[in-house]
N, C-alpha and C positions, 0 to 999 in steps of 0.2 A: 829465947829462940829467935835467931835472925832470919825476917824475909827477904824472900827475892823473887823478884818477878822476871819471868820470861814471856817474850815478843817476838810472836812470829805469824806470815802470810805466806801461801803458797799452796802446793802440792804437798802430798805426803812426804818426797824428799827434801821439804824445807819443815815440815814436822814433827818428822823422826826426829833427828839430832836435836829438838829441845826436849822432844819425851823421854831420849838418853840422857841428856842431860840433865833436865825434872827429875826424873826417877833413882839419878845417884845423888840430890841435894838432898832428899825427902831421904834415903838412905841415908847418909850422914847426917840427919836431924834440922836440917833446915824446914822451915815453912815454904812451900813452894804454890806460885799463881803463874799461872800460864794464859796468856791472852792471845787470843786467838779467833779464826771465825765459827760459827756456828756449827759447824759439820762435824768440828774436831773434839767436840763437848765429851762422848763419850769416850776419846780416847783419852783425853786429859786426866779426867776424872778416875780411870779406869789405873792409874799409875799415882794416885794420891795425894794430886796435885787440883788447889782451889781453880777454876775455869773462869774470866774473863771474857765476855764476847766482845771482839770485834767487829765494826762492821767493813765491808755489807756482806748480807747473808747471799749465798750461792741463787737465791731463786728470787733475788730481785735486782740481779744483772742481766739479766734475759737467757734466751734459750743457750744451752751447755755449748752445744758445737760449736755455735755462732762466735761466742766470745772465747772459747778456746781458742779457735784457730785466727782470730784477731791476735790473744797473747799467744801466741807461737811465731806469727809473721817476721820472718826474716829480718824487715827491715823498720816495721813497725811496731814491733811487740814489744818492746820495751816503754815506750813512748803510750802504749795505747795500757798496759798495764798501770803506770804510774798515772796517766793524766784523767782514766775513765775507770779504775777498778779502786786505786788508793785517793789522789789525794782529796779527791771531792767530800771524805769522810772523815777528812783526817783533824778537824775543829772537832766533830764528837768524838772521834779518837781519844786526842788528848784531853776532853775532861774526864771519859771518861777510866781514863789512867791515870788518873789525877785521884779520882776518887778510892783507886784501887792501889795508890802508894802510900797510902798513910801509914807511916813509920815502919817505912822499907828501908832493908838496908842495899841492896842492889838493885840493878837493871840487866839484863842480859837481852840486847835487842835484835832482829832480823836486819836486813841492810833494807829493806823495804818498807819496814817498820818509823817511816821518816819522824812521825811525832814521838816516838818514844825518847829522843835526846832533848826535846824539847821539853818533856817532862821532867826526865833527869836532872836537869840546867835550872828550872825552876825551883822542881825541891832541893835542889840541892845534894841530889842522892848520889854516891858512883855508878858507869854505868861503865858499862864491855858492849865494843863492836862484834858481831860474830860475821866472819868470813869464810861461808861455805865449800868455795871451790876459786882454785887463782885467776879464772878471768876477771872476777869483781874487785880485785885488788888493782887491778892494768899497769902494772906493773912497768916501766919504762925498760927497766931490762931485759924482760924476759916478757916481750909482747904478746898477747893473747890473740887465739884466731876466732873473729867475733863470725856469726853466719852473714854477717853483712862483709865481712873482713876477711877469707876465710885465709889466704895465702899471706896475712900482717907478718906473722913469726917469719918468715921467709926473709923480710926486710930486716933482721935484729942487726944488720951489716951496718946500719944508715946509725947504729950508736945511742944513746939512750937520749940526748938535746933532742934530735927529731923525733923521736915517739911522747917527750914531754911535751912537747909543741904538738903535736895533732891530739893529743887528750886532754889539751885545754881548749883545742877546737873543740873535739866533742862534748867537753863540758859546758863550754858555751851554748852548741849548740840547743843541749837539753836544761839551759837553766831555765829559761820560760816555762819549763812545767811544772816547776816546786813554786810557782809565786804566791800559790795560799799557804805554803810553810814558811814563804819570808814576812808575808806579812805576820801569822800567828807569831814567829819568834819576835818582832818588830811589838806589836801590841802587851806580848808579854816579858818585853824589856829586856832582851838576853841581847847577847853579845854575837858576834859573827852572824848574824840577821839574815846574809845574802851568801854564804856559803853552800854550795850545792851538794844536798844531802845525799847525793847517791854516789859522785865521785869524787866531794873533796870535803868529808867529812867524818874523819874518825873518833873514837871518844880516847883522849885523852889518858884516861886510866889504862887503858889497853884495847887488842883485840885478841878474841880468840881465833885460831886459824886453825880448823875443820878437817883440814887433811896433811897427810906426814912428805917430811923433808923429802922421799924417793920420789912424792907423786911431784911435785913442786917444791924447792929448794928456796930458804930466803933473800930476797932481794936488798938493793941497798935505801929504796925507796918504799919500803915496805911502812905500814904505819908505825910510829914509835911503840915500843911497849907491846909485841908481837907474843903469842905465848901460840906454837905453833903444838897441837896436841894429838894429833892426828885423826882418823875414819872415826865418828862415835856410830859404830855399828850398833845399826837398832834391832832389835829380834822381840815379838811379842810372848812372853811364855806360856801363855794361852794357844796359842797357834799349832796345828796341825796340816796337815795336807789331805785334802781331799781324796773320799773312797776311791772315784774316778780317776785323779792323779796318781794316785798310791797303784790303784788295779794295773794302768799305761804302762808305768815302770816298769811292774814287776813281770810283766810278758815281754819284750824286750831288750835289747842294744839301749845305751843311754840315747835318749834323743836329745835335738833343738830345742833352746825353749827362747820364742817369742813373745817379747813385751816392749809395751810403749808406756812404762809407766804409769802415774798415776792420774797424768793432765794433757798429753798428745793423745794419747787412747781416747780421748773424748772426742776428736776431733775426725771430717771425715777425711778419711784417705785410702789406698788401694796398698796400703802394708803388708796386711793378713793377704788379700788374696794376690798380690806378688808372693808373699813369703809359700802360700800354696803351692802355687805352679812350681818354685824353685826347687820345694821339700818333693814333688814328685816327681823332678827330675832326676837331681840328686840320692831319691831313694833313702834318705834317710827317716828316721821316726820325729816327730816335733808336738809339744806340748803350747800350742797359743793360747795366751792370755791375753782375752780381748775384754776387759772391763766388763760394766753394763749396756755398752754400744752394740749393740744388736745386727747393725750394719756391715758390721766388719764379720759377719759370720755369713755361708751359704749354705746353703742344703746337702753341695758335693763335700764341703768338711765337715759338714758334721755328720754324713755317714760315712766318713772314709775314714779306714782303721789305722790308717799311717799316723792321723794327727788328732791326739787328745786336745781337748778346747774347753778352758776355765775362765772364768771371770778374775778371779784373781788367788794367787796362793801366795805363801809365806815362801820371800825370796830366799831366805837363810835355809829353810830346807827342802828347797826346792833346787836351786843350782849349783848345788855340789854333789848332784845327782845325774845329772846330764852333762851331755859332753861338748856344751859351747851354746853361749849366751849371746841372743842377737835381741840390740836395745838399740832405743834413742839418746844413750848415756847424759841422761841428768845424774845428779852429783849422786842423788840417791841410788838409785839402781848399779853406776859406775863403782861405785866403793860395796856393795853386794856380790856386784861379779869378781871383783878383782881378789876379795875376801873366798871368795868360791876357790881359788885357786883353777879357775875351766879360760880355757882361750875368748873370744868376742868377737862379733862383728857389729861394730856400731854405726848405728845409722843418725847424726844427729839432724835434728828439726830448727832451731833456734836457741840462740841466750847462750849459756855456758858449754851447751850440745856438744858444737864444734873444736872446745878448746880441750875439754877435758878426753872425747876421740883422740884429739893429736896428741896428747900424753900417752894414751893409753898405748897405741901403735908405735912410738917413740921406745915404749918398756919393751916391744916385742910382744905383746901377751894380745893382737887383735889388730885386724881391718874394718877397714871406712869405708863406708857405702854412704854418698853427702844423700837428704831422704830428696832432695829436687832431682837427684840423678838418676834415683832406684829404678832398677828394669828386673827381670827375671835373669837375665843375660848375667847383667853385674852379680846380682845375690845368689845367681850358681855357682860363678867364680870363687867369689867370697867364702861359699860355705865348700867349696874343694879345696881353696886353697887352707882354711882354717885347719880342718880338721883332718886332709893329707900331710899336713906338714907338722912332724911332732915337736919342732921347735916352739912352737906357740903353744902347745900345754907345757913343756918344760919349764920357757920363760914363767907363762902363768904359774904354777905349783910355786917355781921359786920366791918369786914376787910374796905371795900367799906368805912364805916362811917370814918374812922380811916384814909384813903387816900384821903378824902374830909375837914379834917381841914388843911390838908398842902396847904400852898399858896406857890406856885414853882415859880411865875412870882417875886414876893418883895422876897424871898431870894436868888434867879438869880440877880436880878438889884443888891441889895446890894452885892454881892461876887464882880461884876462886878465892881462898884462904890468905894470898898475897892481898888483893883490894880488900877486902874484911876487915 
């Protein structure tokens, strides 16, 4: 029986897609280990796949808010992710994924996961970049709109020389933060020593690429060895929706349903009660999903019958139930909604927020509400204009049709079974 390990950090939208992916290797008969941080143990486990922890554990980076809304910062979350959340850990990382590949036959790693290629190079094992959503690919042709960046794409006029030259600026700019991965690679004798792990490092044997040809189209600078397989839509089959949820529905018109996800919802901000004021002017019904943040809740919604209020439900049967999904479109939630076949209004925060928004508006299927600009004013617009105008479910449904001929599970195994 061949192992393989899987490597991933994040939110629940960067750990779905390897528990989709876990759970059809262990299906097809592979041995599967999933390394990941402590929070994620029972969901690993829970899909029958061996558990790896990495560090650091959620409750010795300090208080949740605090360092949420560091990684979210616009201009600094990337930077304060990589220099103060990852790589300070990333020498006990890689031993101890060292210890956890003995006579592995693969790697399947996160883009964040910087020691895990270091691993790979060591033993000797093959390994797959995965690449969740195309702004982390930066593609020279087809520019991404960073939240530091937002109007880049606008410029694709200026030819793909100039977007190569300003993303070797910014690789430059961020190579001082990988210098404990050049020195680890430097001590453990590997080659390309000083190659910057986050933008100019792909493995070799291939990547996997996360979402399908409609949402993003391949590029000519794309990493070699591309196996592009589209949304691994994840669904718990455990999962139900709540009494409460379920009761809301069934008294009603479809409502709204609001979410920040599984890593901005932690953070504080005036979302929910913008998203309040909006849903009473508007008159329509809305289902908020406000996490465990307690603060994002008031006294006036949570006795007002307009708007059901959950911490969190199963997005696969929850929004294709309602009639238009307003997010912060991380990759996770963006490929949920789109799968809903229901129109958006996306509000993103930081990171790939803003780029995978302008895809989605670009398909027709949702408007952009940037979250520094959010007023009541704008998110009334927004939600008249979404759900007056039946173009935007059309678009959506169709789209819908178009992400339901992809079979993700046979061209995963096949990417897989080629490196093998």
């Amino acid at each position: 029986m061949k192992k393989i390990l899987l490597t991933t950090y994040g939110s629940h939208g960067d750990l779905h897609p390897y528990l989709t992916m876990g759970s059809l290797l262990v299906k097809a008969g592979y041995k599967v280990t999933i390394a990941t941080i402590l929070l994620y143990k029972e969901n690993v486990e829970a899909i029958g796949c061996e558990f790896v922890v990495l560090r650091p554990n959620i409750d010795e980076i300090g208080p949740e808010e605090e360092w949420t809304k560091k990684a979210n910062d616009s201009f600094k979350g990337a930077e304060y992710i990589a220099r103060e959340l990852i790589i300070p850990y990333s020498e006990e990382n890689y031993n101890t994924l060292l210890q956890a590949t003995e006579n592995c036959d693969l790697i399947i790693s996160h883009v964040l996961t910087f020691f895990s290629p270091v691993v790979a190079e060591k033993r000797g094992i093959p390994w797959l970049t995965v690449m969740l959503q195309p702004a982390t690919i930066m593609s020279a042709y087809d520019p991404p709109a960073f939240s530091f960046a937002l109007n880049l794409p606008e410029y694709k006029f200026l030819g793909p020389a100039f977007f190569k030259i300003l993303f070797n600026v910014f690789a430059k700019f961020s190579y001082n933060w990988f210098k404990p991965i050049y020195e680890l690679r430097k001590k453990e004798g590997l080659k390309n020593a000083y190659a910057n792990p986050l933008m100019k490092y792909f493995s070799p044997y291939g990547t996997l690429v996360l979402f399908p040809r409609s949402f993003a189209a391949p590029q000519e600078d794309w990493p070699a060895n591309s196996y592009q397989l589209g949304f691994p839509l994840y669904s718990d089959p455990e999962s139900t929706l709540s009494d409460n949820v379920t009761d809301f529905l069934d008294k009603g018109d479809e409502p709204l349903v609001f979410t920040l996800g599984s890593a901005v919802v932690q953070m504080k901000s005036d979302f929910f009660k913008i998203a309040f004021k909006a849903v009473k002017q508007t008159g329509v019904r809305a289902v908020f999903l406000t996490g465990d943040n307690k603060d994002h809740i008031t006294d006036e919604m949570s006795a007002d019958e307009q708007v059901c209020i959950s911490g969190y439900e199963s997005y696969p049967l929850l929004f294709p139930k309602c009639k238009a999904i307003v997010h912060q479109c991380g990759i996770g939630t963006t490929s949920q909604a789109l799968y809903s076949g229901k129109p958006q209004i996306m509000i993103p925060f930081a990171h790939d927020q803003p780029d995978n928004a302008r895809i989605i508006k670009n398909l027709g299927c949702g408007e952009i509400v940037f979250a520094k600009k959010l007023s009541v004013e704008k998110l009334v617009k927004a939600i008249n204009e979404v759900t007056g105008n039946k173009q935007y479910q059309i678009n959506a449904e169709k789209y819908r049709e178009e992400l339901l001929e992809n079979d993700f599970e046979m061209n995963f195994l096949e990417a897989v079974e080629k490196i093998l």
